[in-house]
C-alpha positions as CSV (number, residue, x, y, z in Angstrom):
1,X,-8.9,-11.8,9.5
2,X,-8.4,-8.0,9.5
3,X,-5.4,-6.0,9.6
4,X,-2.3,-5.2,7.5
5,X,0.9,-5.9,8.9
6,X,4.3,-4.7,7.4
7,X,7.5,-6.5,8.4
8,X,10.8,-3.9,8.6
9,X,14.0,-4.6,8.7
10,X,16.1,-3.2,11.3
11,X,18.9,-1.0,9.9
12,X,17.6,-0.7,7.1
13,X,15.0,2.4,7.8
14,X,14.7,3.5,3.7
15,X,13.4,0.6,2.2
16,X,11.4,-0.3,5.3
17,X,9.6,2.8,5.0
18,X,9.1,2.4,1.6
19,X,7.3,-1.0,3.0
20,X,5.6,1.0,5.1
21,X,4.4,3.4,2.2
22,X,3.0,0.3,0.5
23,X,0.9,-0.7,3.3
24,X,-0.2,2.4,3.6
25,X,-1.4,2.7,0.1
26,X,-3.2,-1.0,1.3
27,X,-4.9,1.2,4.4
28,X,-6.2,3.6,1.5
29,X,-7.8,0.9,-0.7
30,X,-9.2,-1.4,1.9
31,X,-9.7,0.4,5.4
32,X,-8.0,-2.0,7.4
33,X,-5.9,-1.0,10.0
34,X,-2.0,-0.7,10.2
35,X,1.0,-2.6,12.0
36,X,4.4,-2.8,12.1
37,X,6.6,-5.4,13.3
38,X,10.9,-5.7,13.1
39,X,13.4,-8.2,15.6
40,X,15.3,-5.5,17.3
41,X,15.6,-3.2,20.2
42,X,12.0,-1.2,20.6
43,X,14.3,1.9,21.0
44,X,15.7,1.5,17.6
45,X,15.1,4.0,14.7
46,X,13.1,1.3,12.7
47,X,10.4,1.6,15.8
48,X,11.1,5.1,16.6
49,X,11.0,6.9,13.6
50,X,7.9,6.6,10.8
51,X,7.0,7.2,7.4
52,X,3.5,8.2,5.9
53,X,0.7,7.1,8.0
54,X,1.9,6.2,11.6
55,X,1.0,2.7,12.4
56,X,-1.6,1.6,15.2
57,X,0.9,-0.5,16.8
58,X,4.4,-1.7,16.7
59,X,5.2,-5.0,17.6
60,X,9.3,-5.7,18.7
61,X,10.1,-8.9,18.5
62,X,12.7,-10.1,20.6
63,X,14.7,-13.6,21.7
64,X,18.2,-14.3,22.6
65,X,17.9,-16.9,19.5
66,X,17.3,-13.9,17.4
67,X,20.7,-11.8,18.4
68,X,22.2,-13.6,14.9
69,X,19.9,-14.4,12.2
70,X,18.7,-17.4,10.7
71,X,16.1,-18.1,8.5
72,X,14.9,-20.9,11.2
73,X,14.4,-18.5,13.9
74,X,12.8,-15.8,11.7
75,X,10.3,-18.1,10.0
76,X,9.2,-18.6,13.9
77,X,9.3,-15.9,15.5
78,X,6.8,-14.3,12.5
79,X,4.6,-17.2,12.1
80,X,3.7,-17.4,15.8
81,X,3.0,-13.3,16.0
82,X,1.1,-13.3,12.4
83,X,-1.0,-16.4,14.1
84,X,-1.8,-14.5,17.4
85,X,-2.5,-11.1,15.0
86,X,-4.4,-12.9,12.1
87,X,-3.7,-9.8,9.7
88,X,-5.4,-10.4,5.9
89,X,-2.0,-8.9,4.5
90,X,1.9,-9.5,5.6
91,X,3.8,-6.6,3.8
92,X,7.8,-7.7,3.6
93,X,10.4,-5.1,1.8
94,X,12.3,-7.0,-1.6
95,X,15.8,-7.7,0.7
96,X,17.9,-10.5,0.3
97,X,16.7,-11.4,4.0
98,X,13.7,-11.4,3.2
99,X,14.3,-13.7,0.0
100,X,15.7,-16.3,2.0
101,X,12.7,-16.8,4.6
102,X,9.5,-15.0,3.5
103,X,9.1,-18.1,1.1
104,X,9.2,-20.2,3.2
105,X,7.4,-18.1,6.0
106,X,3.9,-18.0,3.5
107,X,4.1,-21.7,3.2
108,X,3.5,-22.2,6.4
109,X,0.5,-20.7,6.2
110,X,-0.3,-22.9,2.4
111,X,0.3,-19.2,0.4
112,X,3.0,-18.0,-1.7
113,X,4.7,-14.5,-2.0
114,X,4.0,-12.5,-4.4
115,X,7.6,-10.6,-4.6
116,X,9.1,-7.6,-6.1
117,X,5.6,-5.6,-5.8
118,X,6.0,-2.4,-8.0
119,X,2.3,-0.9,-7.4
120,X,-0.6,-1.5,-5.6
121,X,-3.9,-1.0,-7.6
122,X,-7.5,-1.3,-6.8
123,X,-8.8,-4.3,-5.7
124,X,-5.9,-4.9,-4.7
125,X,-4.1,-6.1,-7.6
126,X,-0.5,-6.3,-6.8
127,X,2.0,-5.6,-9.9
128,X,4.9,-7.0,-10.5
129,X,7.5,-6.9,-13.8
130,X,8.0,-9.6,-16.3
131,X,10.4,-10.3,-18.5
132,X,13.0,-7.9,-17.1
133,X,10.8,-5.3,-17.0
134,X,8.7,-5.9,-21.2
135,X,5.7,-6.9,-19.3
136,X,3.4,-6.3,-16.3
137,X,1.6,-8.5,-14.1
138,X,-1.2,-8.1,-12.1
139,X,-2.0,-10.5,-9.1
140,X,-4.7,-10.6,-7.1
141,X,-5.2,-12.8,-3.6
142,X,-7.3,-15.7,-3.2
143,X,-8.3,-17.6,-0.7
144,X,-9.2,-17.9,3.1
145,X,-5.3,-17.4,4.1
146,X,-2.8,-14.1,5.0
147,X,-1.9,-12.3,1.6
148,X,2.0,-12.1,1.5
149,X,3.8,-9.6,-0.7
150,X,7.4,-7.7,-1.1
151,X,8.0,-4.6,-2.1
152,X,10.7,-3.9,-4.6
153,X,13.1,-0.9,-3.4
154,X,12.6,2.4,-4.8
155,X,9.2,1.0,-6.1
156,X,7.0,3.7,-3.3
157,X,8.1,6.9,-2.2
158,X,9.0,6.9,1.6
159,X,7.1,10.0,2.8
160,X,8.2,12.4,5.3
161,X,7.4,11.0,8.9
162,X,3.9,12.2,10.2
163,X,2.6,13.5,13.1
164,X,1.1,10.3,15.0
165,X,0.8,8.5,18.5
166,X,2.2,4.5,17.6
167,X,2.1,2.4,20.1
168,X,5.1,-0.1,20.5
169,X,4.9,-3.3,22.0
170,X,7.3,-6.2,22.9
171,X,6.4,-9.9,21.5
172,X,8.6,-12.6,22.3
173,X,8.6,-15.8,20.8
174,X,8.4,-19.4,22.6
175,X,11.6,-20.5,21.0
176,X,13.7,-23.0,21.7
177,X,17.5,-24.0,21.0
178,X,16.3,-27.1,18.6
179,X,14.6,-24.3,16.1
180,X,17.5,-23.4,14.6
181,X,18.5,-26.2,12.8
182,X,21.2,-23.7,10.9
183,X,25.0,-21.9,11.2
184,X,24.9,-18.7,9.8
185,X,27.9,-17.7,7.4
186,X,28.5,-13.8,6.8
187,X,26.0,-11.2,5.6
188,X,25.3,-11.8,2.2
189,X,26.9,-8.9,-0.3
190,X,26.0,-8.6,-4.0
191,X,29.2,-7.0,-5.0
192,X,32.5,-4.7,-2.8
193,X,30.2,-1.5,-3.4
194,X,32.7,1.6,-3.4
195,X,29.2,3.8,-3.1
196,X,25.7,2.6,-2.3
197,X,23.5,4.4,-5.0
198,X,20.1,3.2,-3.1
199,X,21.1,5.8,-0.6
200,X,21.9,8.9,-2.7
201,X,19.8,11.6,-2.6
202,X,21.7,13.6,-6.0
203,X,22.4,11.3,-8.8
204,X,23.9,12.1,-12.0
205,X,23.6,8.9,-14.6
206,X,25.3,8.6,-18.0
207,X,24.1,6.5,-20.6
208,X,25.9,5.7,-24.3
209,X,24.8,9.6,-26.2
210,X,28.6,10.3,-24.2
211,X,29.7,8.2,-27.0
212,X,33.5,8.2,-25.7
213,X,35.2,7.5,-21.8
214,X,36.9,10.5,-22.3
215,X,34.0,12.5,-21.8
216,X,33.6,11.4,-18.8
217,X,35.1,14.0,-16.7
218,X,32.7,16.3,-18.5
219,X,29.5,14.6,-16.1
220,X,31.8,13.9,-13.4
221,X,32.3,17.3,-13.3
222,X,28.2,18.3,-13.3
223,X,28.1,15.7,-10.8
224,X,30.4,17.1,-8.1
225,X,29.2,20.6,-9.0
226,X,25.6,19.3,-7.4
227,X,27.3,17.4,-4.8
228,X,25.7,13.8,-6.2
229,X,27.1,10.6,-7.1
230,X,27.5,9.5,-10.7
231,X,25.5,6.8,-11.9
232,X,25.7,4.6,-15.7
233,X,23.1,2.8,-17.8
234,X,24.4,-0.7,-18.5
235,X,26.6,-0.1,-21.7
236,X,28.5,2.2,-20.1
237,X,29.8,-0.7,-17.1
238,X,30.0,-2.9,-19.6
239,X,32.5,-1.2,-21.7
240,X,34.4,-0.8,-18.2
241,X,34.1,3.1,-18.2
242,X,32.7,3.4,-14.7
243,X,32.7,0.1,-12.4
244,X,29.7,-2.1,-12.3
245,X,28.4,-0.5,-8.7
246,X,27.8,2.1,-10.3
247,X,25.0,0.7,-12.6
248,X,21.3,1.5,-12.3
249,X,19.0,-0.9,-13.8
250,X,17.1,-4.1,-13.5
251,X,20.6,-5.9,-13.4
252,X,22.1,-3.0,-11.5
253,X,21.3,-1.2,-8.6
254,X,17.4,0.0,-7.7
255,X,17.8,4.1,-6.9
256,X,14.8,6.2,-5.8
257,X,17.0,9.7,-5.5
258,X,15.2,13.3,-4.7
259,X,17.1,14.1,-8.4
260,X,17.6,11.8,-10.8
261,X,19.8,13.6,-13.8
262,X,19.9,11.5,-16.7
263,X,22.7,12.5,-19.7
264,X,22.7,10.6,-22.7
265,X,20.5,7.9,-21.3
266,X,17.5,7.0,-24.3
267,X,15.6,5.0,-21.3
268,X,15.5,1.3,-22.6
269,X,13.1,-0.4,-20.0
270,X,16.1,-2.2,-18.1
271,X,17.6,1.6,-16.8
272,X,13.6,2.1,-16.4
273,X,12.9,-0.3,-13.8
274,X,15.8,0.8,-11.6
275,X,15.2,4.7,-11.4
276,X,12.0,5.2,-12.1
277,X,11.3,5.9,-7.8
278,X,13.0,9.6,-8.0
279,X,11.4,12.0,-6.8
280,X,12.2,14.2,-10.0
281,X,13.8,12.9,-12.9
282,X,15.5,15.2,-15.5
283,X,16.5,14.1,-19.0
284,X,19.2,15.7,-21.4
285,X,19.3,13.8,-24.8
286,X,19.4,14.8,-28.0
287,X,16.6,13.1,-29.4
288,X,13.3,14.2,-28.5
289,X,11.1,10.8,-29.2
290,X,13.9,9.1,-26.5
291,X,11.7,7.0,-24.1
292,X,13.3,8.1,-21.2
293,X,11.4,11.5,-21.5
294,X,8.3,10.0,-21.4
295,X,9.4,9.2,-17.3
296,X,11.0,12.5,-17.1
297,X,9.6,15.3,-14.9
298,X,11.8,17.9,-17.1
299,X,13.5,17.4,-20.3
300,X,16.0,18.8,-21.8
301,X,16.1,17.6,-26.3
302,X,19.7,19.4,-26.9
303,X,23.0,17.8,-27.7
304,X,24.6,17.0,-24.3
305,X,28.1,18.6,-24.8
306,X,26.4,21.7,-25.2
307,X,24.3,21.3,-22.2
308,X,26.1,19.5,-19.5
309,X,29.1,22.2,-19.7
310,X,26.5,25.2,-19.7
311,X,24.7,23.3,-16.9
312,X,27.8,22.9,-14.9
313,X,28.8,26.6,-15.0
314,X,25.2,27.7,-13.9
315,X,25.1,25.5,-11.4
316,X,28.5,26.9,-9.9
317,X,27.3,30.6,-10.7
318,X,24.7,29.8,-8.1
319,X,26.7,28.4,-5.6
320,X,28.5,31.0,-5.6
């Protein structure tokens, strides 16, 4: 066994990469070699475009029992091209595709998947959050058999694509119409998302330090002033002043944003979990010992109404 091999997810390129980001953290601890491998099109942007260290190969896997998915047809098409590669580790990103058949797809081969991978540390140890985000785990592989892992979105930073030659390949699966032994229904949605957060690049979050919904429009208006979407700590959906979407958090939405602005948040673990991928986080809050500034890349101890306003007009000042 040799190799690393990261499964993407056609159409969705951000949290693939991020996949691809945590196999090549993998490359850096152990020296293996990297792959890739998606069902799609070779010409599509999952194959064409990359992320950190450009994989060796790519393989695309294709079948006309493929064209729809089912968690059959996936769990065969991947265990027949893991068996011809033999890789030591299967790299999956945390979607709710790949909940449905990675499971599955590691018994096969008498393993289990180690999901929801935050970090990858030496040895490897794989970590992964407990308890809603209290506690850390650290897991390491053992055994003769394939290591199988998902990463949790926002979890690795999707680098800027790299110069680098990858070769793609096509792999197509003996399948047969008996495989899939399942109808698939429709596409799986978590909730009627007016916005998807995962995909900002600007957010703006508010947590309870607004104290009241009318002060809303004060954030809302620092939000559109840097063109980013607003975001809320739990309390704040809960109390029904912004719409559940709109949460970030270990029962919310998973963000990893270029800027993270947080306003009033204190940083309780939960909002922790779900934003703590940004590329730059900045907190305004009033207490200095607030948790959240521990994660913060800037701070900001001041009493929000006095900040966000001066903030806002700055911010438009340089617009200008």
């Amino acid at each position: 066994m040799s190799g690393i091999l990261v499964i993407q997810e056609a159409g969705r390129n951000r949290i693939s990469f991020e996949a691809l980001a945590a196999g090549s953290a993998l490359v850096e601890l152990t020296g293996l070699s990297l792959e890739t491998a998606a069902i799609g099109d070779p010409n599509s942007n999952v194959f064409v475009e990359t992320s950190g260290t450009p994989p060796a190969v790519a393989h695309a896997i294709q079948h006309h029992l493929l064209e729809t998915y089912t968690s059959d047809g996936y769990v065969h098409a991947f265990e027949q091209l893991i068996r011809k590669l033999d890789p030591s580790y299967i790299v999956f990103p945390h979607t709710y595709q790949t909940r449905d058949y990675a499971p599955r797809l590691a018994t096969r081969f008498g393993q289990v998947l180690t999901s929801d991978v935050t970090a990858i540390e030496a040895g490897p140890a794989f970590v992964r959050q407990l308890f809603q985000g209290k506690m850390t785990g650290n897991y390491r592989h053992q055994g003769d058999g394939p290591c199988f892992i998902s990463i949790q979105a926002g979890a690795f930073r999707a680098n800027p694509p790299q110069e680098g030659k990858t070769t793609i390949l096509p792999f197509e699966p003996q399948m047969t119409d008996d495989v899939i032994r399942t109808s698939p229904g429709a596409p799986f949605r978590g909730a009627a998302q007016t916005v998807d957060l995962g995909s900002a690049q600007l957010i703006v979050a508010v947590g309870r330090g607004i104290k009241d919904a009318d002060n809303l429009p004060m954030v809302q208006e620092l939000a559109t002033a840097l063109g980013a979407e607003i975001a809320a700590s739990r309390p704040i959906c809960d109390n029904g002043w912004l719409p559940m979407e709109r949460q970030v958090g270990s029962s919310g939405q998973t963000v990893a944003p270029k800027l993270y602005l947080a306003v009033g948040i204190s940083g309780a673990i939960q909002h922790l979990v779900g934003m703590k991928g940004s590329q730059c986080i900045v907190a305004i809050n009033k207490d200095p010992e607030a948790p959240i500034f521990e994660v913060a890349d800037y701070g900001i101890a001041g009493d929000l109404f006095e900040v966000v306003p001066a903030l806002t007009e700055a911010i438009k000042a340089a617009g200008q």
